[in-house]
Every structure is written in C-alpha cells, then in structure tokens.
N, C-alpha and C positions, 0 to 999 in steps of 0.2 A: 180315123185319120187323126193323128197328132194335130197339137195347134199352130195354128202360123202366127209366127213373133216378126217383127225386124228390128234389126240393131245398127242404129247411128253414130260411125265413129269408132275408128281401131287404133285408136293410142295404147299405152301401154297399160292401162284399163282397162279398154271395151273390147281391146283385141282378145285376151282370154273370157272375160266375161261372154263373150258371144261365144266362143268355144263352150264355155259350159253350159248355153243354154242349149247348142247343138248335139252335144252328149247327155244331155237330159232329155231329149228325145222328141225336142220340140223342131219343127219346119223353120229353119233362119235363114232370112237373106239380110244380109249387110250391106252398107255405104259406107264409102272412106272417100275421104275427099282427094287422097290420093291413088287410084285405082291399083297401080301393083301391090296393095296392101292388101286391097280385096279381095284379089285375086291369091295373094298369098294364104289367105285366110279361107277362102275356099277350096285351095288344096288341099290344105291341113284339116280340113273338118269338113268336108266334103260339105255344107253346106250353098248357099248359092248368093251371087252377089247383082248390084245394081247401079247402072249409070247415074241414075241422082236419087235422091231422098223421096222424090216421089215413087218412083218404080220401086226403089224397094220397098215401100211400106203398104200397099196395095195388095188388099185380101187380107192385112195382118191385125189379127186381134188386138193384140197389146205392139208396144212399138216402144224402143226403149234407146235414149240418148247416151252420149255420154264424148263432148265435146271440152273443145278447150276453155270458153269465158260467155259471159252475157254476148257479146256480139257474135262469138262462133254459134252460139245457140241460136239467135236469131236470123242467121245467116243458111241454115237447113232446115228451121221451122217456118218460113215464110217465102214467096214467089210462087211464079207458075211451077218454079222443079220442088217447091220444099215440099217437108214430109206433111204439111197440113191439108195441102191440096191433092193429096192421093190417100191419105184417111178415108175408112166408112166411117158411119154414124154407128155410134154407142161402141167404138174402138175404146183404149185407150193408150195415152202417152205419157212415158213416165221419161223423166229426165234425172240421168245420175252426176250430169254436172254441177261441180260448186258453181254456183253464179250468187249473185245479190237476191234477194227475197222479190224485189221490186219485178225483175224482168219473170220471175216462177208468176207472180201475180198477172203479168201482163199477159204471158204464153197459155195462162190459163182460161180464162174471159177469151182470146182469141181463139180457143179449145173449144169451149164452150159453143159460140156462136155455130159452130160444127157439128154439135150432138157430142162432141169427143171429151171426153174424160181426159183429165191431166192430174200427176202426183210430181210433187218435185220430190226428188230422191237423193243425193248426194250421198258419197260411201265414204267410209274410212277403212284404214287398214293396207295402201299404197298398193302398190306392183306386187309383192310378195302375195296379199291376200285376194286380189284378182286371182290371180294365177292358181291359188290353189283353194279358190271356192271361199273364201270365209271372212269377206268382205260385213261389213256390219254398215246398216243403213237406216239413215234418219228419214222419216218422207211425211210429208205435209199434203193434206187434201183430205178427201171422203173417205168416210171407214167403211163403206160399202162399197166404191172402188179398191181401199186396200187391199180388203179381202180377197178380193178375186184375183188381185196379181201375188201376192204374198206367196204364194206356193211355189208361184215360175219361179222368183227374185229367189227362191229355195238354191236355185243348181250353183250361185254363184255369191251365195251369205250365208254366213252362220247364225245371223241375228238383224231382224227390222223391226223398225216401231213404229207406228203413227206416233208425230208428237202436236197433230189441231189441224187447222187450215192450211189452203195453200199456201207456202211461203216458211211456215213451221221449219221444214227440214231442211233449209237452207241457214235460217237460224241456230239453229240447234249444230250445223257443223261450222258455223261461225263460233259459236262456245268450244269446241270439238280443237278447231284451232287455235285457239285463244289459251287454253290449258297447253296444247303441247309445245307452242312458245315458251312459255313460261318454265316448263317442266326440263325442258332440251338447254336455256341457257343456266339454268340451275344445273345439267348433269355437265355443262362443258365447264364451268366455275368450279365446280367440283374436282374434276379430271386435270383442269389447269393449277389448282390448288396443290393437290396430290402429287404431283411432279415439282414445281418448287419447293415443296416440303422435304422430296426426296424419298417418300414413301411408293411403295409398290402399287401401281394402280390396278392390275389384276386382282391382288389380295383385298386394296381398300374396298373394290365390288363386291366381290364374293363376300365378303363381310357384311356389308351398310345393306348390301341386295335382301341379303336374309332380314331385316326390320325395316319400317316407316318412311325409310328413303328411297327404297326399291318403288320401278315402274318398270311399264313396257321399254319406253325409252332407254333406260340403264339395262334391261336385262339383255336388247337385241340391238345397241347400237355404240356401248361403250368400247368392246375389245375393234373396232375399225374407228374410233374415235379415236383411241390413244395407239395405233396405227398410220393414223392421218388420212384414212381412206373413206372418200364420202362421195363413192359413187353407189349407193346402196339405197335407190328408193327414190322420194316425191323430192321435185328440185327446190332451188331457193326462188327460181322464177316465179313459179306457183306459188310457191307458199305465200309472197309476198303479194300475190294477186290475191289471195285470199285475204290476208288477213289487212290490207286494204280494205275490202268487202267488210269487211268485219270494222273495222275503224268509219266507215261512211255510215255504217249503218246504227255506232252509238254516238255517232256526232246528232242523227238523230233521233234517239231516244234516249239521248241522257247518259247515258251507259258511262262509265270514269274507265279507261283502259290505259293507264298509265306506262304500265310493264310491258303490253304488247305494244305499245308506240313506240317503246324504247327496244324491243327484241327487232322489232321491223327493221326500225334504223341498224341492228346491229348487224341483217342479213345486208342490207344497203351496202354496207362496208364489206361486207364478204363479196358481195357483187362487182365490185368495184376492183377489188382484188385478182378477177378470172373468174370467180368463184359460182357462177350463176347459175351452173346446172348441176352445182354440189347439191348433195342431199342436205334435210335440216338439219342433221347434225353438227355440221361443217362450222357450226359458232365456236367451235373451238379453236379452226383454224385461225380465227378473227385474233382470239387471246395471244397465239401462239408468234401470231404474225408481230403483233405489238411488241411483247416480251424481245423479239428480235430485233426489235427498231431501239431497245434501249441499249 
C-alpha cells in the first residue's frame, strides 16, 4: 500500500502540489479552508478531501502545509480541529509556507511535545513551478528527518537542500527575496531606460540576455513587462509580506537592507496605484506611471 500524505491548503501553490503528490502515487487527502476547493480538487485527482485539518491528517505519515502567513499557519496547526491534534507520534510536518523563522521555531517545539517531526520548507519558483513540478526548496530541521521526506517533496521539486536547523529555510528564502527585489527593479530601470532612449526593448534583451546582465527575471518576465502585463505569477501582496519578514528579521540581526527597504516602498506605491495583485514585476508600472505625471 502507498503512503498516506495530507496536504494543507489549495492556493495556487498547494493546489497543484497536492496534485503531484497524488500522481506520484501517494494516498492524499487535503484541507482547504474553503471546501469547494476541496472538493474541486478531488475531482481532479481523484484523491480525497477533509472537513478540518484534523480529519485530514489522521493515519498520514508526513503531512505537508502550505498556507498564506504566520497566523494562517497557526490558525490549522493548533485547536481541537488543527492538524496537530490528529497527528500520530513520529509523523512528520513539513510546512512550505514563507512565514518568519520565529513562528517555524515555535511550530516546531509544539511538534516536538508530540513525538512529531517538523521541517520548515518554503518554495521558490511561483505558480508556474508548482504547476509543473519543479519547485525548488530551502528546509530547515533534522537531516534525518530530511531524508526520509526528500523523495516525496521529489513529485513537486526539481531541487531541495537542508540549509541547518529549524528556522534555516525560512531564512534562506528571506535571502531568496531579498535578491529578486533587487534584481526585478534593476530589470524595470532598465526596460524604463530603454524606452526613453528610444531603443528597441526586445532587441536590447536579446542582446544584454546573452552576458552578465541576464537572469531568470529578464529571461521570463521582460516581453509582459514591456507589454504592461503583470498578471503572471507571485502578487505584490505577498511579496511585500515577505520581504517585511525579511526586514524584521535584520532589524534583528544587524543585517543593512537598504535596497529592499527602498524596493518595498516601491511596491507600496504600486499598491496604492490598484496595483496589489500585480505580479513583481509590475515596478515598472510604478516608472511608467511617474513619467506620466510629468
């Protein structure tokens, strides 16, 4: 008999992710906090679904999250219905939500008191690489708990790493964030540059793409950039919730983030614009909008 998993949470995340764990041939039952999701999702994967976090994580070896913030995660990890109260002993719980280090730490120690194993997990690679498996994941905990989930986390990643204790992989995609700020207002200053110049922005990509300027970001997000279309992927709601997370957490340890304080503010103003469930790309909308106000 295959193994019994359950999957917490069908955003536009966990809702394929659970899909690929069901086609990799694993027993899944899911929770969505809105039930016709559930239910959608066990039509679609004939898999099976549960009235709360408890029922469905019940019998399940590994049990795997993946919610909106620190409070939505504590919000299904704790009560008489959450998923810790219908845990066996020596389960584990891996969580793929970005949250703060602090709350992975807390959820962990309250694991523990359980027999239950916990990894915090957080992904990169947005909607597109849910959906087609090849999600890439940072995870923080035991290397003798990794191993043993590493294989599953297989149907819906192309690449996982331990990077230390708990708490690690939540760090590690606070850095993860922190680069692609940086990286995205660098390719909209670019692209806004290119256009007041008068130059051809297709050409100036194809060009700069082939050397030292090329990234993911320029390779898969400039021709909808310099379209004005940024409904393609992780919104500015989130991102900004992250890289909050990220800014709290080198207010305490020192950390100088100058650049992402000022990218933050920059999605701020995009927000403020409509702009909030624009993708991150969308900081060029910010330039664009400016240049029109003069």
């Amino acid at each position: 008999m295959s193994m019994k998993v359950a999957f917490i949470g069908l955003g536009v995340m966990g809702y394929p992710m659970a899909g690929h764990l069901q086609k990799a041939g694993y027993q899944v039952t899911v929770y969505n906090r809105t039930l016709a999701k559930a239910q959608k999702w066990q039509t679609q994967y004939q898999g099976s679904f549960a009235a709360t976090p408890k029922e469905a994580v019940q019998g399940a070896e590994i049990v795997f999250m993946c919610v909106g913030n620190d409070d939505d995660l504590r919000s299904v990890v704790y009560g008489e219905t959450g998923v810790l109260a219908g845990m066996q002993s020596g389960s584990i719980l891996v969580d793929h939500t970005t949250t703060s280090a602090k709350v992975a730490r807390e959820v962990a120690l309250k694991a523990a008191e359980q027999q239950v194993a916990f990894l915090d997990a957080p992904v990169s690679g947005g909607q597109a690489g849910a959906e087609n498996g090849l999600l890439t994941i940072m995870v923080g905990g035991d290397e003798a708990v990794f191993n043993r989930v590493q294989s599953v986390m297989d149907a819906f990643a192309r690449f996982s790493q331990l990077l230390g204790p708990v708490g690690s992989g939540q760090l590690c995609k606070m850095v993860n964030q922190i680069c692609i700020a940086g990286v995205v207002q660098g390719l909209a200053e670019g692209l806004h540059f290119a256009k007041k110049a008068g130059l051809d922005g297709e050409k100036v990509i194809e060009t700069i793409s082939k050397g030292a300027a090329g990234s993911w970001q320029m390779e898969n997000r400039y021709k909808t950039m310099l379209a004005g279309e940024y409904n393609f992927g992780f919104a500015i709601d989130w991102m900004r919730k992250d890289l909050g997370i990220a800014l709290d957490e080198a207010r305490s340890n020192g950390a100088s983030l100058a650049l992402t304080a000022l990218v933050d503010q920059y999605y701020a103003d995009v927000q403020a614009l409509g702009g909030g469930r624009f993708d991150t790309s969308s900081l060029l909308a910010r330039l664009d909008a400016l240049h029109e106000r003069k």
